[in-house]
N, C-alpha and C positions, 0 to 999 in steps of 0.2 A: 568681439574685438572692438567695432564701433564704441560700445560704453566705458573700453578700456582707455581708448583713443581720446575718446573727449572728455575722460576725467583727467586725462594728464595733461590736455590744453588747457581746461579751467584753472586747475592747480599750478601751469607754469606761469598762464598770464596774472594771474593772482601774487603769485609766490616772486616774476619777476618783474612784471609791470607797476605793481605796486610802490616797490622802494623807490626806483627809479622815478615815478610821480613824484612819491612824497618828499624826495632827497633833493630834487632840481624845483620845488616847489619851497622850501625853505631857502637854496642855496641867494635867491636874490637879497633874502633877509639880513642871513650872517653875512653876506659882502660888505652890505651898510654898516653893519654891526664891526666889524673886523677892520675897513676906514675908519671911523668914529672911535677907533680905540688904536691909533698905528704903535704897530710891535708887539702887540696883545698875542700873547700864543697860544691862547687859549680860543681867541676866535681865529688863528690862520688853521687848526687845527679841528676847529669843526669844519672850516670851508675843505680844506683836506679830506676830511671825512665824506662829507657828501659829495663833493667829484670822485672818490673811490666809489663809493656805494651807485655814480652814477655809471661809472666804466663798466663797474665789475656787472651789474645788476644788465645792463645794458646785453653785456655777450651770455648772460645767461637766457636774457629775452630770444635768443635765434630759436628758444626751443619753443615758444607759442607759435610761428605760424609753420613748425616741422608736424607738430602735435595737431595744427588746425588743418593742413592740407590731410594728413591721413585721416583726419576725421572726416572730413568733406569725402574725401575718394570714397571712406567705406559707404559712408550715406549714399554719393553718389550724384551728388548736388555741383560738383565743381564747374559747371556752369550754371549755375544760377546767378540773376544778376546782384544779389542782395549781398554773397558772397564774393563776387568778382568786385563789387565796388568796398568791402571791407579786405579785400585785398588791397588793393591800392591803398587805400587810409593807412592799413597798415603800414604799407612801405611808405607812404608820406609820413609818418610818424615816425617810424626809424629815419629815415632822411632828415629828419627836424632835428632829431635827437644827436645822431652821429656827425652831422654835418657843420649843427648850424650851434647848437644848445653844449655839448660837451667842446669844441672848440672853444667857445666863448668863456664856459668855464674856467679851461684850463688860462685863459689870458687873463684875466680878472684873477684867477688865484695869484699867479705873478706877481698882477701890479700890487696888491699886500704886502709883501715882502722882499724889499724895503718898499715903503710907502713912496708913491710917483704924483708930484705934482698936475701933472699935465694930463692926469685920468680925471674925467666926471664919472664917478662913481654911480652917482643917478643914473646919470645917463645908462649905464652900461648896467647896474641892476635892471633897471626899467625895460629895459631890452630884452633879458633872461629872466625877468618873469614875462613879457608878454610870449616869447617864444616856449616856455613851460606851457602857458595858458593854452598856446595854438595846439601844443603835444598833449598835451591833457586832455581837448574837447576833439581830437580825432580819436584818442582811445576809449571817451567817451559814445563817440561816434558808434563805433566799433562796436562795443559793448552791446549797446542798445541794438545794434543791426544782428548781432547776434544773437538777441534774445527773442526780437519779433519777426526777425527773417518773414520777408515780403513775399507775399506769392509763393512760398514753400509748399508744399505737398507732403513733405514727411509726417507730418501730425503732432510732432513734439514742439 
């Protein structure tokens, strides 16, 4: 059961964390892109795009840490502290994402259509990529603590 457990964590955090990277990783670009051209619908409609892909991608993510706590339980490890602190990264990463990164999103899609004077567009891409970058090197974090788990005993 454990090997069932954490192929379907690899596979969700793969399957959901990935878009989500790549889609709030591009979205600072097409913002610029989609100012730089006001009423283009063809860039309001990729930035559309990836705040969907960032939403949707986003609630299919609750299934990595349902898939990583049963993996942990079967292992046995859920005290471990290498575990307990990719806990948290985790939930500070969702916390980045839902709180701070898909808000912002959806406000910058806004100001697009129709075009608003009184946005610095810099300014507020600038801000959604640094907040991507911060989301990006906690699951990076993550990654990596899952691969060399500290002080583990299990062997794997």
């Amino acid at each position: 059961m454990t090997k069932l457990f954490l192929s379907l964590h690899v596979i969700a955090a793969v399957l959901a964390i990935g878009p989500v990277t790549v889609a709030a990783s591009m979205f600072p670009k097409a913002l610029r892109r989609a100012h730089a051209a006001p009423g283009g619908r063809e860039a309001y409609a990729a930035l559309r795009l990836l705040l969907r892909i960032c939403r949707v991608y986003a609630g299919v993510g609750i299934a990595v840490p349902v898939f990583g706590f049963a993996t942990a339980s079967s292992l046995g490890v859920l005290g471990s502290a290498w575990l307990i602190v990719s806990i948290l990264l985790t939930a500070a990463a969702a916390a980045v994402l839902v709180l701070l990164i898909l808000p912002a999103q959806g406000r910058a899609l806004a100001t697009v259509s129709p075009p608003e004077a009184d946005v610095s567009v810099h300014r507020v891409a600038g801000r959604l990529a640094m907040l991507t970058g911060v989301f990006n090197l906690l699951w990076a974090t993550v990654t990596v603590l899952m691969i060399i788990r500290p002080g583990s005993t299990t062997g794997a």
